[in-house]
N, C-alpha and C positions, 0 to 999 in steps of 0.2 A: 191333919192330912195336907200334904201339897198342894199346890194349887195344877190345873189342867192347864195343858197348852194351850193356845188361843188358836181361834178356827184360821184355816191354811187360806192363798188367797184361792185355790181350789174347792175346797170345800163351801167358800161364800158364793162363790156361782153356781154351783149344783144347787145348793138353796132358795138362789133367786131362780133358777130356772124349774123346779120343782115348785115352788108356790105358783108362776104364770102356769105350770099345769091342772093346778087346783089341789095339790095333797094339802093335808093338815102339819101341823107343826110335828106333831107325834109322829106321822109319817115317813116325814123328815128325817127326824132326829132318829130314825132306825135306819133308815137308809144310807147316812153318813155317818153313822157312830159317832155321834156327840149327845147334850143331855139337850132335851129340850127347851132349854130356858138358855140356851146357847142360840138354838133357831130363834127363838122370841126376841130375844137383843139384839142380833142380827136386824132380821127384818123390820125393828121397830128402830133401829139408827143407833142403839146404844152401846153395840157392839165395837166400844173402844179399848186398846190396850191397856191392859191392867200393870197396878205397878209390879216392875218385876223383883224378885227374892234375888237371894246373896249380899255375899258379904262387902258392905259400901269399899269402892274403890281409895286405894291406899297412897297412892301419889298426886297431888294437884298439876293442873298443869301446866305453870312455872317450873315446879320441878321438871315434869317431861322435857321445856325446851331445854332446862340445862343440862339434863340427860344429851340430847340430840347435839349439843354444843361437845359436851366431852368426847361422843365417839366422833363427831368429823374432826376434832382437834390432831386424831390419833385413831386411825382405825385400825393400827394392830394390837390393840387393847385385850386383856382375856378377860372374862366375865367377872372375875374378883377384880381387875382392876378398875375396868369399867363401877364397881360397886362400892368401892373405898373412896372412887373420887368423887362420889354421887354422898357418899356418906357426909365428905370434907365439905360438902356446898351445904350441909343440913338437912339430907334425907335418908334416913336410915329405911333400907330395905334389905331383903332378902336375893341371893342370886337368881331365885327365879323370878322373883319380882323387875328383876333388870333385864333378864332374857324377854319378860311378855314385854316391856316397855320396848326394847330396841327392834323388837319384831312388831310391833303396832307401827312403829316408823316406817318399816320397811325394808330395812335392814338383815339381813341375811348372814351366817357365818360360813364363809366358804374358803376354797384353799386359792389362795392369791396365782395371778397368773406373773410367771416368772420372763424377765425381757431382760436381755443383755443393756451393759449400764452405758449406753454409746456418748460420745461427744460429736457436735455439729459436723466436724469432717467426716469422721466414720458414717455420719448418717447419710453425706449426698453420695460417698463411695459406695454405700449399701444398695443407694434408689442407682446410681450407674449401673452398677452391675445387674441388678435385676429389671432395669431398663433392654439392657444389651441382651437379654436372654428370654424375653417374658415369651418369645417366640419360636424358641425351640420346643423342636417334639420330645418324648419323652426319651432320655441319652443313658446313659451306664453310668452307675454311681461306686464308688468307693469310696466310703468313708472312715474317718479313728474318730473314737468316742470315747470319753473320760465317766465313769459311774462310780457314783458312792450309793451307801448301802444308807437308811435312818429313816428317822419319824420322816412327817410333813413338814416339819416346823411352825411359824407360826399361821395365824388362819387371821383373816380380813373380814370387817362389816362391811359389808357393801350390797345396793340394791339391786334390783331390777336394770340391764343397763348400764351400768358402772365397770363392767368386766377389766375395759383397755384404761381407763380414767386412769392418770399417773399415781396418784395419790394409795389406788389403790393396788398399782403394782409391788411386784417384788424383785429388784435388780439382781442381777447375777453376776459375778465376777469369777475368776481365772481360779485354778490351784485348791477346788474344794481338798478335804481332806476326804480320800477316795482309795476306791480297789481300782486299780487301771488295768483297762483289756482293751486290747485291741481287736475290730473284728471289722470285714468288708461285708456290703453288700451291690446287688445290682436289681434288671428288672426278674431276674433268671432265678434269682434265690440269696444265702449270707452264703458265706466261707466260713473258714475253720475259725478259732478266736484264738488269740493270743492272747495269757496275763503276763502284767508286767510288773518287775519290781524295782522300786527306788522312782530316779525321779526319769526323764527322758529326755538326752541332749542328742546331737544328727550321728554320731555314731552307733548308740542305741538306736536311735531310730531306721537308720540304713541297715541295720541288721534285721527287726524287724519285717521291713520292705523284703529284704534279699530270702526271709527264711518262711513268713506268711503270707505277704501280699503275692509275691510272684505265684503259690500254689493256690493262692486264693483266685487271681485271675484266670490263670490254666483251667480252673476247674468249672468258673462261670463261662469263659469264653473259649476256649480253646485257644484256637490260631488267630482268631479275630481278632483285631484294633478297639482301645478301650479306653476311656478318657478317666482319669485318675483324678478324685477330687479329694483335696484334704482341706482343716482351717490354716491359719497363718500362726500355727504355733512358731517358737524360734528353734525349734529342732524339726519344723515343716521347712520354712523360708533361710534357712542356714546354705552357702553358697556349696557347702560340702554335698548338700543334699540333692543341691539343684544340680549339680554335677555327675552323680547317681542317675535320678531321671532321664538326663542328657544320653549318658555312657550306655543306659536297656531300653533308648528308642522308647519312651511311655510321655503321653500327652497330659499335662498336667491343669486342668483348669483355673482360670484366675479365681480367685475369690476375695470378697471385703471381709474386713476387720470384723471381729465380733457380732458374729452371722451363724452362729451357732442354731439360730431359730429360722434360717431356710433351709440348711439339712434335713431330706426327707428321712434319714437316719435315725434324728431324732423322734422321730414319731414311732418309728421300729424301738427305738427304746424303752419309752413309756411303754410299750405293750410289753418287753420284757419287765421293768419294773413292777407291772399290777400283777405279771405270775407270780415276783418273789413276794410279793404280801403276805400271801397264804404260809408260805414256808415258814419266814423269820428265822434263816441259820443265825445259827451259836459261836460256830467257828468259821476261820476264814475257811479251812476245808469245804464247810457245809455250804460255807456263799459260795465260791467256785462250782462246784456240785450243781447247787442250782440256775446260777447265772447259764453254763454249761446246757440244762435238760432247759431252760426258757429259751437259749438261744436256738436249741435243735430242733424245740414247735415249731419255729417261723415258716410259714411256707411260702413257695414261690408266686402263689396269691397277694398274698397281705406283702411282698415287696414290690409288686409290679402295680398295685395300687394304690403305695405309697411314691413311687416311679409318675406314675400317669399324673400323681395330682398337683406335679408342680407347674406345669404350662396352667392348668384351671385354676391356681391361686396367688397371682400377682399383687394382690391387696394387700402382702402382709412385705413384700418390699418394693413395690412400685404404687406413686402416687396414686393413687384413683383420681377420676375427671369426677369433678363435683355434680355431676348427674350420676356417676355409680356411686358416688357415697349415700345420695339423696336415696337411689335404691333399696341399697342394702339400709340402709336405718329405718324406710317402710317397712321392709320386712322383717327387721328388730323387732319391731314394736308390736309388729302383729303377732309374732309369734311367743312373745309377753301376755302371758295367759291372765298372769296376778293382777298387773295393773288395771281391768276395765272391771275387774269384780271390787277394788276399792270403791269405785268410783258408781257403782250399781246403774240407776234408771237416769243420774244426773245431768251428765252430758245431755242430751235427752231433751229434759227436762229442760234445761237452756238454753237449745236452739230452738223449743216451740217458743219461747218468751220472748223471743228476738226475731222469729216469724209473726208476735202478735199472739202467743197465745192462742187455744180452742177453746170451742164452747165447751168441751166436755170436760173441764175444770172450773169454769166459771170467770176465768179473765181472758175475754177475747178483745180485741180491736177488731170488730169485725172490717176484712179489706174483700173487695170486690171477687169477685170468682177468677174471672182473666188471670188478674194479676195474680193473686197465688200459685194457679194449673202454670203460669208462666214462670215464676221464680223455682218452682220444684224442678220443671222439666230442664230449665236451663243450668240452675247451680246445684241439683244434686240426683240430676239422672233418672228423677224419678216420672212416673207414666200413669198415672191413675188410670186414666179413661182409653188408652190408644197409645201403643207402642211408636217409637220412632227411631227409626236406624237409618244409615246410609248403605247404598249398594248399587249394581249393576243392574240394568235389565236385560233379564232374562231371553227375553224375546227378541232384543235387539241384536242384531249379526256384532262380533268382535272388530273394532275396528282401532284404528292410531288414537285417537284419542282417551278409549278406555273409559266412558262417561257416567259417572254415578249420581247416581238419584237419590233426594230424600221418598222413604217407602214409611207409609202409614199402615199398623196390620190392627188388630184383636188385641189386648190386654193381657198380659197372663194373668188367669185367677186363680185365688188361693186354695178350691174347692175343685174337687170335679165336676166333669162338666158329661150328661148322659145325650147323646145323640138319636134318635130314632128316624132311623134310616125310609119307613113310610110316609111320614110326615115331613120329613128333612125339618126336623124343629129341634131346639135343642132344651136344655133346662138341667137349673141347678141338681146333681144328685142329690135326692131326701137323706139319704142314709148319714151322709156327711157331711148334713147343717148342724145338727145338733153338736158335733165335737168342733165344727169350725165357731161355732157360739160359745162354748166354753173355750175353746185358745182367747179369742173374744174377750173375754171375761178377765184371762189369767194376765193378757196383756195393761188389761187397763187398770187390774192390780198391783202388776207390778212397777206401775206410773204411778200409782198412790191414789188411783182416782176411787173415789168412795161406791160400796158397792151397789149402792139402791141407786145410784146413775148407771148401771154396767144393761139392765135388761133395755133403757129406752135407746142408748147410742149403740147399743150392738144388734139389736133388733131392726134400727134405722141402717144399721149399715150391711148387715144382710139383703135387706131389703132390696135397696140397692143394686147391691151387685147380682145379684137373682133375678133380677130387674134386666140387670146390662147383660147377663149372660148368655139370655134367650138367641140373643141374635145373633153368634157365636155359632161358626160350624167349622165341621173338622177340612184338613189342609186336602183329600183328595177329593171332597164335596166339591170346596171353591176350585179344584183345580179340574173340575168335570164340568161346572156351570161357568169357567173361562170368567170366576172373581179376581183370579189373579194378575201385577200388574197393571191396573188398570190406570192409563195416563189422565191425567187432570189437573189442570193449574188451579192454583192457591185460591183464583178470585173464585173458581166452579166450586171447589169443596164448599169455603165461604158459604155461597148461596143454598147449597143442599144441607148443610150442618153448621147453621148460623149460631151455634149457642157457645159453639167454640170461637175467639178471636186468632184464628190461623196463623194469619199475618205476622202478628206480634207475638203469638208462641214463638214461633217458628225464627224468627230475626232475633230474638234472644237465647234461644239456642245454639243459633250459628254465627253468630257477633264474631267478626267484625265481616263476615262475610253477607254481601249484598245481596239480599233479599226481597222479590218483590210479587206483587199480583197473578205475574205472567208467565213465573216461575212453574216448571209443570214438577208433579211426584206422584210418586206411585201408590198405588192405593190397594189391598189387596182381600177387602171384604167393604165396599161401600154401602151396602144393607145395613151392615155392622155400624158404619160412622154413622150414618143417617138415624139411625135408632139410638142410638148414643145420644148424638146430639138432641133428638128431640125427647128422651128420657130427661136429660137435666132440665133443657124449657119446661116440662110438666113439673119434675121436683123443686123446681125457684117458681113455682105460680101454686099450685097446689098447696103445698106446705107453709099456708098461711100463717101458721104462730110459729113454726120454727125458721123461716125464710130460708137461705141458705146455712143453715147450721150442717143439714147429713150431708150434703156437698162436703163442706170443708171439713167435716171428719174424718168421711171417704179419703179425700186428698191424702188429713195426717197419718193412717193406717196406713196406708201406700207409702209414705215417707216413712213409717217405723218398718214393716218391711224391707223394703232398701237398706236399711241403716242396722238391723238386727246382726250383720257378722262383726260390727263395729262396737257392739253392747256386751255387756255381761253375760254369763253362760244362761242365767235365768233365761232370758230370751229365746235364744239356739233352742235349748233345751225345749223349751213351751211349742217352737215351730217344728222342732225333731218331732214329738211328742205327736200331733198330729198330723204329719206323714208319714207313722206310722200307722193312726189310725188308718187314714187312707188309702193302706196296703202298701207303701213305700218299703219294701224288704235289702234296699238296697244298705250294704254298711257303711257305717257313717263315718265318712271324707275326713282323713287326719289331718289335724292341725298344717300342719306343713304343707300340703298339699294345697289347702284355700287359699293360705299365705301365699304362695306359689300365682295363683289363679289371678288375685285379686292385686298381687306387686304388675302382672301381666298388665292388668286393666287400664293402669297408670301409666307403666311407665314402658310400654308395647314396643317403641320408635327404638328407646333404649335397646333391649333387649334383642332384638330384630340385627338393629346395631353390631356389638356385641359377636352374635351369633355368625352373622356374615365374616367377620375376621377373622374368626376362631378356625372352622370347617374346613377339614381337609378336601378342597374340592376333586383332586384326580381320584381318590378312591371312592369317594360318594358317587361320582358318574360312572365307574366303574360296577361300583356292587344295586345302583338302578340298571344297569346296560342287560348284566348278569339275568338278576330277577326277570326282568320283563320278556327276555329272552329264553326262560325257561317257560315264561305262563304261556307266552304263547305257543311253546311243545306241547305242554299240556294241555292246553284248549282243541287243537289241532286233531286230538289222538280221543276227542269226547265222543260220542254215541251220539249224535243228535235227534229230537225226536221228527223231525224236516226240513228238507233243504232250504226251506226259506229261513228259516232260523238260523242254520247253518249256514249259508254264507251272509247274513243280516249280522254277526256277531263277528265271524271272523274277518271278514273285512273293515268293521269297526276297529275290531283290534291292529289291523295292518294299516290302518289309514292316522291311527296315534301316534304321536311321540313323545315317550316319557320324559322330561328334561327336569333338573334343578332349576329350584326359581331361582330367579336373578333378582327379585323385585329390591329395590332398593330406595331407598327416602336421597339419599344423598349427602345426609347432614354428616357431616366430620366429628370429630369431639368438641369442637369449639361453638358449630351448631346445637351438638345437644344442649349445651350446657348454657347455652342461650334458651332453648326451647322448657327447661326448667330451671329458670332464675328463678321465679318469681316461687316456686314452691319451696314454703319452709315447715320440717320438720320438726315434732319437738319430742323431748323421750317422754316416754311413758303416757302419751296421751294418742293413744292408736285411734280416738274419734276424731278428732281435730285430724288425723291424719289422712285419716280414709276420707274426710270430705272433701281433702284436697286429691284424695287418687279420684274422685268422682268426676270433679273438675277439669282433672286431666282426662281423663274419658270426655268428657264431652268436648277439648279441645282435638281431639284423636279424631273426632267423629267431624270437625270441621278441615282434618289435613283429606281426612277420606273424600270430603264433599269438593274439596278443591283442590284437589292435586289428582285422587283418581286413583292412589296406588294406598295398599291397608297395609300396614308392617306386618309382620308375620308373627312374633313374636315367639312363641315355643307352640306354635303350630303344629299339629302329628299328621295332620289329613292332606291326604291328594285332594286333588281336586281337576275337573276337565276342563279348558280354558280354547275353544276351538277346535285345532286339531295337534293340542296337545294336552299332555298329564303332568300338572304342574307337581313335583315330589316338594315339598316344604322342606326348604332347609335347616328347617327347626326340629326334624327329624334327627339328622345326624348331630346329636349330643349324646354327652353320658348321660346316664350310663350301658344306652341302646349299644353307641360305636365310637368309636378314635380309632384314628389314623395306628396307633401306636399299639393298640390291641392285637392278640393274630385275629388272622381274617375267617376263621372257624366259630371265634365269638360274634365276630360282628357280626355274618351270614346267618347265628343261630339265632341270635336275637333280631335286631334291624332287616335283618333280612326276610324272614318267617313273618314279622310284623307289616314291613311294607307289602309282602307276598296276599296275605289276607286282606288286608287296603283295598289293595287293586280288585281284588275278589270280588269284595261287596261293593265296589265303587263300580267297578265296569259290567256284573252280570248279576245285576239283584232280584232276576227273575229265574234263573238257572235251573231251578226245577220242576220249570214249566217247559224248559224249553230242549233240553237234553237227557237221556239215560240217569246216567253216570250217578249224578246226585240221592237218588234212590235206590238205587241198586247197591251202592259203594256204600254209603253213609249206614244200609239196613245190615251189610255185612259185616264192619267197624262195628256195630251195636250188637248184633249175634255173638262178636265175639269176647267184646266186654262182658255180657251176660254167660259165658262158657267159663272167662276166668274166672269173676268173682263167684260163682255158684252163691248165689244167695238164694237160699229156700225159700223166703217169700216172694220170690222174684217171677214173675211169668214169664218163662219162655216164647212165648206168641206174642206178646206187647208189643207195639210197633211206637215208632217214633212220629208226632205230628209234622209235616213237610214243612215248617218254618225250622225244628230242630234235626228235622235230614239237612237242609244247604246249608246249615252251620256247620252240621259234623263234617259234611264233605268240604264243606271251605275250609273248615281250620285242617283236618287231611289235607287235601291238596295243597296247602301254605306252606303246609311241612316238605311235601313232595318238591316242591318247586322252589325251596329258600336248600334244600339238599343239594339239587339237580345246580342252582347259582353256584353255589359252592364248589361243586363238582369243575365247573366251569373256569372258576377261580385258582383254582387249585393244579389246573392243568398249565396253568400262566406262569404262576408262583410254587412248583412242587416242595420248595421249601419253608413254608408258612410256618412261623412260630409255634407254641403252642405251652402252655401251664401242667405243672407239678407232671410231667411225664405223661400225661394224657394222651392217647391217639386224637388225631385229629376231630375222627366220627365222635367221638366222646365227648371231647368240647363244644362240639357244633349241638348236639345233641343235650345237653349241660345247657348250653346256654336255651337251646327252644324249651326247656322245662322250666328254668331258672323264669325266663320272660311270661311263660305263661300260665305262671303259679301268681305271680305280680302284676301285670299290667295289663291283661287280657281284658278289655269292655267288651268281650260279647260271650265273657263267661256265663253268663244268666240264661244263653240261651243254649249251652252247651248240657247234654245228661251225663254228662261224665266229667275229671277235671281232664283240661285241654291235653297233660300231659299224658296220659294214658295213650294217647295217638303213638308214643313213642313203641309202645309196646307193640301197636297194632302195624307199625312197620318194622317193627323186629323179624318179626313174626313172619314177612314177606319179604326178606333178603338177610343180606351173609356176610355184610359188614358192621353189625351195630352194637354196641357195649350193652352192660347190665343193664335194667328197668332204670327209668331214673323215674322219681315221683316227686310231687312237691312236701316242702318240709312240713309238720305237724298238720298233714293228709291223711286219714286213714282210707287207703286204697290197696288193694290185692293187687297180687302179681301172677305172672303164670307159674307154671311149676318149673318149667325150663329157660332159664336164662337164655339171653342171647346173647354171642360172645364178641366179646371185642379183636378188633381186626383197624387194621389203618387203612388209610386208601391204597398206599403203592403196593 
């Protein structure tokens, strides 16, 4: 019989934490489904890995390195050759014995990225050109394209990373052996296609022009002016030709040499090539046939998105500043899923042995308390005992100097936290120690730490924090007993919370900036720090045989936390795991999106940067000017429930001024790239990485502390700053808005987005204090309940008042990103617009589109946000079909509402 798996590191904690309950072994062993003499090993230490079955491995590995020598010799090697030259060195294997070897490398077989084969001049012609242009908006393109029909050809080893790496390119050159078609496109949609036969010198080509392109422009543009881009073929750049363009008045764009790979054309290609896969014609007929039915899918979408994304991708012919390279390779690297699962608990594992080691392995150097809470907080952002941020005070009036303060708060803990509002006392929830002691457990398994240590260090470190939690209360307690805030210099905390070394935290956190006694910060539950601090004096005098051992474990947990997006999925997974238990129902944050969060965290200044250069400012003031100027119609025309509310609210709103931030650092390119010298990236080691975006975070937190102004970075939230409403100009990016979009998408999306902002930013009480909210929001619900008829549905149900001023905000966002629009429209009657759309369509399209995707206060919404659309169908006489979001199942009504334009 085979042998059993060996126990999970899950199932050795349930074990150990069932024997400190008192069951029996037998017990056990029904409870986890294993045999009891499984529990007996366990518990009794002997419960070591057994040797494992299969068949002994077939390559030494000398062989392996010469394996790894042949494929970097030549990585377009196919598997049999690869295995002939592995034979010729003396190792006879099999082809799939050479595929697991060159994938245990890392080694991946993938289709090589194709780069035109440029020489030095071509290349600074290429960086001119798209130097001179990185800064146009999105312009009319016409392009010729040369296609051949065939396999992939050959395929490349290559890792993790390696994509651009020369070695593993594949050069392109002039005159494949090809079907040639001519076809134009712009942002408006293609034109008709031309095939061509033989080969193309400027008289063929000037007929072409004279017989396709002129009907192809006619049809995109009309009477309009249009800039004409072709490459530098010698039947493009021929002086006959250029005499042509001269003679029909057409502006012809400059272009560099073999630049075939800035044409946004090409990207429209590839997407015709993936339709022909499927086909595979026979005959040239059949390929025409279907080059013909790919080319006629395209829609005026997929060009105008191809259109918009050349202002957003100057990386691929203008140099980057070595602080945007430094970016994008963080964010490589993070979004390198493979590499941190090679590498499992390692990493890890080498930065406690270079802090000294924990007790809870058995090699510490044991170092002083200070000094450790000092080195976490300063190089790697971490906060065991008391949070620490820079910011403004609150209470202080806005003045020229803009002056921010170090603020000391509460901890976040990893557990909930239960409040009881008669007692004003708080305490750890029971319900979820038990599962926070088994994450506990799984963690310190998956460190290797043996498990008959897992119940004393994790039971110590409950402890603990259960301990620190007590004195812990929620944000409108301290904000009712006037905790918040609270001014106090360095040398006062000192005396009230001596167990802490203040001082010397704190000047190692903000190095090189001057630090001292006299220095005042903010403090915003000093109960809190004061019990903290004299928690640890009890835990370093009490805990006589273990001294400070649960202190510095404490610390290293808070450091594994911190550092878990930077480890292996085991980890995520173990901390996913229980915040589910927790009730955490939120869906779990895509990759790309952390990566996003966490490039922010580092490299903020950049980005901020960046974003400022990018934004079209005249239409961003424009579609703020718009919105704000609708909410307050809308406000204006509410049911209040009394005057004092009534004019308490809207003179608030009249005494605002909405404005684009202007905040700015100042730095040039040449500063950035000063301000990240000293960070160096390496591939495929995204922990070395991340510990350096931490560093930068806490240098962030030193420009904050001394200069007074926070970059904004991809910011989305208003915010009130006196007597105005700062909009974040981190707002206006894609894919919310551009200048270049029509103004029906922008207002449907960015606009209906900032419309709700404001919402909950300027009346978060609104259903206390007006009609509308209930009245309106109960109506929208009647009427969702009328369309979907769902028979277990009650009729009578009513909505609780946190989920009425959501319905009615997200309604009135819609009402008032329409009414901006309206506004807009009457400026511009002739606003672009996609694939034939009425204007209301697109505007409309796009509020479904944004809040099927991006909506954060979905959760509090009983219906999906888009359904609003319906419910304003319903109450006017301009509005297209239902629009819903994609794989939704949502009803519709029986009667359509019809589309109609503005004018």
């Amino acid at each position: 019989m085979g042998k059993t798996a060996d126990l999970t590191a899950v199932q050795k904690a349930i074990i150990d934490t069932l024997k400190q309950e008192g069951k029996t072994q037998k017990e056990i062993s029904e409870r986890i489904g294993c045999s009891q003499s499984a529990v007996s090993r366990h518990l009794s230490g002997k419960s070591v890995g057994r040797k494992k079955c299969g068949k002994k491995r077939c390559t030494t590995r000398r062989g392996d390195r010469t394996m790894r020598k042949i494929v970097e010799k030549d990585r377009f090697q196919t598997l049999e050759d690869l295995r002939k030259q592995w034979t010729e060195s003396g190792v006879e294997t099999s082809r799939a014995t050479v595929h697991r070897r060159v994938q245990e490398m890392g080694y991946r077989c993938r289709i090589p990225q194709v780069k035109p084969l440029l020489n030095q001049k071509q290349r600074q012609k290429r960086l001119t050109w798209a130097t001179e242009k990185q800064h146009w908006t999105v312009a009319q393109w016409l392009l010729k394209f040369c296609m051949s029909f065939g396999n992939q050809g050959a395929r490349v080893w290559r890792k993790t990373g390696e994509k651009e790496m020369p070695k593993c390119l594949k050069s392109s050159v002039k005159y494949p052996q090809s079907v040639m078609v001519w076809g134009a496109m712009s942002a408006a949609g293609v034109g008709p296609l031309c095939f061509i036969k033989g080969r193309v010198n400027a008289a063929s080509y000037q007929e072409i022009l004279e017989h396709s392109m002129l009907p192809s422009a006619e049809k995109l543009y009309g009477d309009e002016d249009f800039i004409l881009q072709h490459d530098l073929a010698p039947a493009h750049s021929a002086k006959t030709t250029g005499k042509w363009f001269t003679d029909h008045g057409i502006t012809v764009l400059n272009w560099p040499a073999n630049s075939s790979d800035l044409n946004p054309i090409e990207n429209l290609w590839d997407i015709v090539k993936r339709k022909l896969r499927d086909a595979r014609p026979n005959t040239l007929d059949e390929l025409k046939a279907a080059i013909e039915a790919s080319w006629a899918s395209i829609t005026p979408q997929q060009c105008h998105r191809l259109i918009a994304s050349m202002p957003q991708s100057p990386e691929e012919g203008v140099s980057m500043s070595a602080a945007e390279q430094k970016a994008k390779k963080f964010f490589k690297t993070c979004m390198d899923a493979e590499s941190p699962e090679k590498v499992g608990s390692e990493p890890f594992l080498t930065l406690l042995q270079q802090l000294g080691g924990w007790a809870v392995s058995g090699e510490w150097k044991q170092k002083d308390f200070n000094t450790t809470l000092t080195l976490l907080m300063s190089q790697y952002s971490t906060f065991p005992f008391f949070s620490v941020y820079v910011g403004p005070d609150s209470g202080e009036e806005q003045n020229a100097s803009n002056q921010h303060y170090i603020q000391i708060d509460e901890p976040h803990f990893q557990f909930s936290i239960d409040w009881n509002n008669i007692t004003h006392k708080s305490k750890a929830s029971t319900r979820y120690l038990r599962p926070f002691y088994l994450s506990c457990g799984q963690y310190l398994a998956l460190l290797g730490v043996p498990s008959f240590k897992t119940t004393q260090h994790c039971g110590l470190y409950i402890s603990l924090s259960t301990t620190l939690a007590v004195a812990t209360s929620p944000l409108h307690y301290r904000l009712s007993q006037k905790l918040l805030y609270h001014r106090i210099t360095i040398q006062e905390l000192q005396t009230l919370a001596p167990a802490i070394d203040w001082l010397a935290c704190l000047q190692a956190m903000f190095q090189p900036l001057p630090i001292s006694q006299s220095d005042i910060v903010l403090v915003h539950n000093l109960p809190y720090i004061i019990h903290m601090s004299q928690t640890i004096s009890q835990w370093r005098v009490n805990q006589e045989i273990m001294g400070i051992i649960p202190l510095h474990t404490y610390m290293i947990f808070s450091l594994l936390q911190t550092l878990i997006p930077a480890l292996d999925s085991r980890f995520f997974q173990t901390m996913r795991n229980f915040s589910i238990v927790t009730g955490d129902t939120q869906e779990e944050m895509p990759r790309w999106w952390r990566c996003v969060q966490q490039t922010e965290r580092g490299f903020d200044a950049l980005l901020s940067h960046a974003i400022r250069e990018r934004h079209a400012q005249k239409e961003a003031e424009e579609l703020i000017h718009d919105v704000y100027s609708s909410l307050k119609k809308k406000l204006t025309d509410l049911s209040w429930r009394d005057d004092k509310s009534s004019d308490f609210i809207l003179n608030k709103i009249k005494s605002l001024n909405p404005r684009l931030s202007t905040k700015t650092n100042n730095l040039n390119h040449t500063e950035l790239n000063h301000l990240y010298a000293e960070v160096v990236l390496k591939e495929e080691d995204f922990f070395s990485n991340y510990l350096q975006m931490l560093v930068l975070e806490q240098k962030s937190r030193c420009r904050l502390l001394s200069h007074g102004t926070r970059a904004e970075g991809l910011s989305l939230t208003p915010s009130i700053s006196g007597n105005d409403i700062i909009i974040p100009v981190g707002m206006f990016v894609l894919p919310f808005f551009h200048s270049s979009y029509p103004r029906a998408l922008n207002y449907g999306t960015l606009g209906s987005l900032m419309a709700k902002d404001l919402l909950h930013l300027l009346l978060p009480d609104i259903h206390t204090q007006a009609n509308n909210p209930e009245s309106e929001s109960m109506c929208v619900w009647s009427h969702y309940l009328s369309v979907t008829k769902d028979p277990g549905q009650d009729g009578t149900f009513s909505l609780p008042p946190s989920k009425q001023q959501e319905v009615w905000v997200q309604y009135s966002a819609l009402q008032v990103a329409l009414d901006a629009y309206k506004m807009s429209f009457t400026r511009h009657p002739t606003d672009s617009s996609l694939s034939g759309l009425s204007y209301i369509h697109l505007f409309l399209s796009s509020f479904t589109k944004v809040t099927c995707d991006a909506d954060p206060y979905r959760e509090f919404m009983p219906f999906e946000p888009s359904f609003l659309v319906t419910v304003l169908c319903s109450n006017s006489g301009f509005c297209p079909k239902l629009l819903t979001c994609l794989n939704k199942s949502q009803s519709s009504p029986h009667e359509m509402c019809q589309s109609r334009t503005l004018h």
